[in-house]
C-alpha positions in Angstrom: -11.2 17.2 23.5 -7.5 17.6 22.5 -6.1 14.1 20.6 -3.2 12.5 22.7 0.1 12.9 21.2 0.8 9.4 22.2 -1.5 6.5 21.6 -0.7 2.8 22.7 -1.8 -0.1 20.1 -1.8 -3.6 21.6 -1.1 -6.0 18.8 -1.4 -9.7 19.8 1.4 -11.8 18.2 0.8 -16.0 18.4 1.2 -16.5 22.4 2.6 -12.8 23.0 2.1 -9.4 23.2 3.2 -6.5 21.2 2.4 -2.9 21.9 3.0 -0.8 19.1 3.3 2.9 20.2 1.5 5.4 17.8 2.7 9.1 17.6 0.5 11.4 15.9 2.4 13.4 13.5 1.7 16.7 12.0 -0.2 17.7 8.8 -3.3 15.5 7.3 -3.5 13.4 4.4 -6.0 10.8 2.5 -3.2 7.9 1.6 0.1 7.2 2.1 2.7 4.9 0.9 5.7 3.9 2.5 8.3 1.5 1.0 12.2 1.7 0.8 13.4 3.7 3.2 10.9 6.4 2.0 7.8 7.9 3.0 4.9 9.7 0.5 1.7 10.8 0.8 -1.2 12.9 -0.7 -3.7 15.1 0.7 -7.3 15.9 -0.3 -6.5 18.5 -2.5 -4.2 16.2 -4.6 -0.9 17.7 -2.9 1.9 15.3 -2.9 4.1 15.3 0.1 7.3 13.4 1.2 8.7 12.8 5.3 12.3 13.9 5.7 13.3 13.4 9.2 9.5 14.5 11.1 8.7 17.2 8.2 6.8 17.0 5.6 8.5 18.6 2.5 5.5 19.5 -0.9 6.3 17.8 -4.2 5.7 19.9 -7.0 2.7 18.2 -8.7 -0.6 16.6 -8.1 -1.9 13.4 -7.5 -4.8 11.5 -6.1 -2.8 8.6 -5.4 1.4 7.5 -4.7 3.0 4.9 -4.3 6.8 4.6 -3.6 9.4 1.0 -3.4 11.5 -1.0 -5.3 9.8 -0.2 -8.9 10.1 4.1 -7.5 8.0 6.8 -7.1 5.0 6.5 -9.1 1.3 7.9 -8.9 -2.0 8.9 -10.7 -3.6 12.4 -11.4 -7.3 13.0 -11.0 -7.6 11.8 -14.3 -6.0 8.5 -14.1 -2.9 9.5 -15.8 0.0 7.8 -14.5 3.2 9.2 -13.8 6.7 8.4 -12.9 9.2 10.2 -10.5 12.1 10.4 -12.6 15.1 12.0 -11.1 13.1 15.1 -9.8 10.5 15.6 -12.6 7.0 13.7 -13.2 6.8 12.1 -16.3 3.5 10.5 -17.9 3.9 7.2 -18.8 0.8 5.8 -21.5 -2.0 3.7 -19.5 -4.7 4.9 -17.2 -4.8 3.6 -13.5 -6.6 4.5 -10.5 -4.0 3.3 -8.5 -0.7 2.0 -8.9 1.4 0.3 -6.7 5.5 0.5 -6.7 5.8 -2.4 -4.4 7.0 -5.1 -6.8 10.6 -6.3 -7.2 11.4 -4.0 -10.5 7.6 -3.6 -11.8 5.0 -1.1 -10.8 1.7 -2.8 -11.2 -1.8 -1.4 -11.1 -5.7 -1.3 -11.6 -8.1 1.1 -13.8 -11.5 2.5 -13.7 -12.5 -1.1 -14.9 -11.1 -2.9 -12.0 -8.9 -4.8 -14.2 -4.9 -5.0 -13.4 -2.0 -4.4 -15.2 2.0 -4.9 -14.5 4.6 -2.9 -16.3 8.2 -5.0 -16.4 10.8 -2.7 -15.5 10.1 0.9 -14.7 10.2 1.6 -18.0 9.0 -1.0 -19.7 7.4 -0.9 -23.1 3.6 -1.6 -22.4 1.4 -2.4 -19.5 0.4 -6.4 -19.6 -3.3 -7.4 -18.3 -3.6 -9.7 -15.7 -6.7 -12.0 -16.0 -9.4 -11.0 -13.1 -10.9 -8.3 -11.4 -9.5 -6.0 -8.3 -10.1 -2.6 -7.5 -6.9 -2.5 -5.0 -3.4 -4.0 -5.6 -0.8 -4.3 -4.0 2.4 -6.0 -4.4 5.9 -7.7 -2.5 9.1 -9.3 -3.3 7.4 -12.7 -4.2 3.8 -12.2 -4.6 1.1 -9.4 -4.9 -2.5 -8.8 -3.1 -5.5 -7.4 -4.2 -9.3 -6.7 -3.1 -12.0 -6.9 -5.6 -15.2 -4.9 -5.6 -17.0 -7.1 -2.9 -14.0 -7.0 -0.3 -12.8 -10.1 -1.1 -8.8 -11.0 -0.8 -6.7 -12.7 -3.4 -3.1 -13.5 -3.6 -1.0 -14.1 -6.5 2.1 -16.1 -6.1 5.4 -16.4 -8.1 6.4 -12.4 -8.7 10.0 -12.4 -9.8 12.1 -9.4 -11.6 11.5 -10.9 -15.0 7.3 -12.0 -14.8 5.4 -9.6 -12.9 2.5 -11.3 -13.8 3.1 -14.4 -11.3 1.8 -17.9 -11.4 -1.8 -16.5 -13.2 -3.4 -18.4 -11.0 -5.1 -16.4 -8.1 -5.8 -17.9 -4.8 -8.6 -16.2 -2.8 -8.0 -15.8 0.9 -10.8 -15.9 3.5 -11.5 -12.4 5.3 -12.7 -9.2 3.7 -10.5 -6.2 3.2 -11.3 -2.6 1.5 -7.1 -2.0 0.9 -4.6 -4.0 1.4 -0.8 -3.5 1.0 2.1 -5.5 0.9 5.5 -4.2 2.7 9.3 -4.5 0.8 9.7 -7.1 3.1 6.6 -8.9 2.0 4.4 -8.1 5.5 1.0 -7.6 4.7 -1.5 -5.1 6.5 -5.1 -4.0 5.5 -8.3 -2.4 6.4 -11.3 -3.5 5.9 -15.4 -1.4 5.4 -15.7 -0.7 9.1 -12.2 0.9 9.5 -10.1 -1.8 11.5 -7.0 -2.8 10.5 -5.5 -6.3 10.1 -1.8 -8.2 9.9 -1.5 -11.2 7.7 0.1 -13.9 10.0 2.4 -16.6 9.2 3.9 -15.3 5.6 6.8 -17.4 5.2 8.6 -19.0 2.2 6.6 -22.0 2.5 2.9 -20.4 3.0 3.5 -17.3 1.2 -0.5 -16.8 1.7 0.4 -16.8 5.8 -2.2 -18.7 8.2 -4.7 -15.9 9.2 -5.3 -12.5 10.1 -4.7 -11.0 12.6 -6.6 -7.4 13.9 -4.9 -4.7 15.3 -6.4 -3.0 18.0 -6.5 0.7 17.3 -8.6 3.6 18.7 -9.5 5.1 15.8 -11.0 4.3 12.5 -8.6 3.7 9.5 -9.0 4.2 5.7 -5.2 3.4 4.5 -2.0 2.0 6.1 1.4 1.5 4.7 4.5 -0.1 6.5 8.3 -0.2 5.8 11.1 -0.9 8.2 9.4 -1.1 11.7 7.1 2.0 11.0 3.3 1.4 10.7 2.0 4.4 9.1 -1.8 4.7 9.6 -4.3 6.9 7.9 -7.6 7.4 10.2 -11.0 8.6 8.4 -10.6 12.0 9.8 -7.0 12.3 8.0 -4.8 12.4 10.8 -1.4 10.8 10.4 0.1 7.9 13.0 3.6 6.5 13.2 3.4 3.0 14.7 6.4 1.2 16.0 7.1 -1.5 18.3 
């Protein structure tokens, strides 16, 4: 059966109702990252791939994994090495992640094979700083960052600012059970969890910067990553097709 062009997502907001309309758009990746203005992805053979407009233009390079925000264009290679976008040309920066995030207000921030997480001040700072605990998906926004940890749980640390990109140290586990999470420039949080639904964090204001619950989404397909920036809800499904949400 031929996949609709057009798919309707009914997304249920407090006492109202919001459809998001979903456009499937051309080509196939494994994860995106959206933050910025901007739009990156990678495939399953490592290509790396940015949206102008409705096309998909190749990056020379390869990477498992991008990320793209306030902190730029980062990613890591198939063997962890990180990299930074820098004015056209990938440049290796010393550490090994498994995935990096360039979410933060000035500081890309990170976890390795070991689960444990890292922040870098500035984009080029001098030396990646551990952050006490244990996540295997990180994710962060103007004022605090989210991660899941090996058993799906959800943390949230607060107090992010453009000179401690480690927070508060002090993690705060939120209930519900996410595989990846990511948090938006604007500080809107999605995720997905095992089973391949996908969730909104409710509630995130300046005084409950942790939000009130979540939210799920209701989507025909099974996901494996979402990113969104400015309206757009960009969903990965399982099968690697490529939706553009918007209200």
């Amino acid at each position: 059966m031929e996949r609709p062009a057009v798919l309707f997502v009914l997304l249920n907001l407090w006492t109202t109702s919001l459809a998001l309309e979903c456009k499937l758009v051309r080509g196939s990746l494994k994860q995106i990252d959206a933050g910025n203005g901007q739009v990156f992805g990678v495939n399953t053979n490592n290509d790396i791939f940015t949206l102008y407009g409705s096309i998909w233009t190749q990056v020379p390079g390869s990477l498992k994994h991008v990320s793209v925000g306030p902190a730029g264009v980062w990613g890591v290679d198939a063997n962890n090495y990180i990299l930074r976008l820098d004015e056209g040309d990938w440049v290796i920066v010393p550490g090994l992640l498994t995935q990096v995030d360039a979410g933060g207000l000035a500081s890309p921030a990170g976890v390795n094979m070991n689960d444990d997480i890292f922040c870098l001040l500035g984009r080029k700072g001098a030396s990646w700083t551990n952050i006490p605990g244990k996540l295997k998906y990180y994710s962060c926004g103007p004022t605090s960052c989210w991660g899941v940890n090996g058993a799906d749980n959800i943390f949230i640390m607060k107090g992010m600012t453009s000179t401690a990109c480690v927070g508060s140290l002090l993690w705060e586990q939120v209930p519900g059970y996410l595989s990846m999470i990511e948090v938006s420039t604007d500080g809107k949080v999605y995720g997905v969890n095992s089973n391949g639904d996908i969730f909104i964090r409710d509630g995130i204001a300046p005084a409950t910067p942790a939000g009130t619950g979540w939210r799920q989404i209701a989507y025909p397909q099974k996901a494996k990553h979402v990113s969104y920036d400015l309206g757009h809800l960009w969903v990965i499904a399982t099968d690697n097709t490529i939706n553009d949400c918007t209200e």
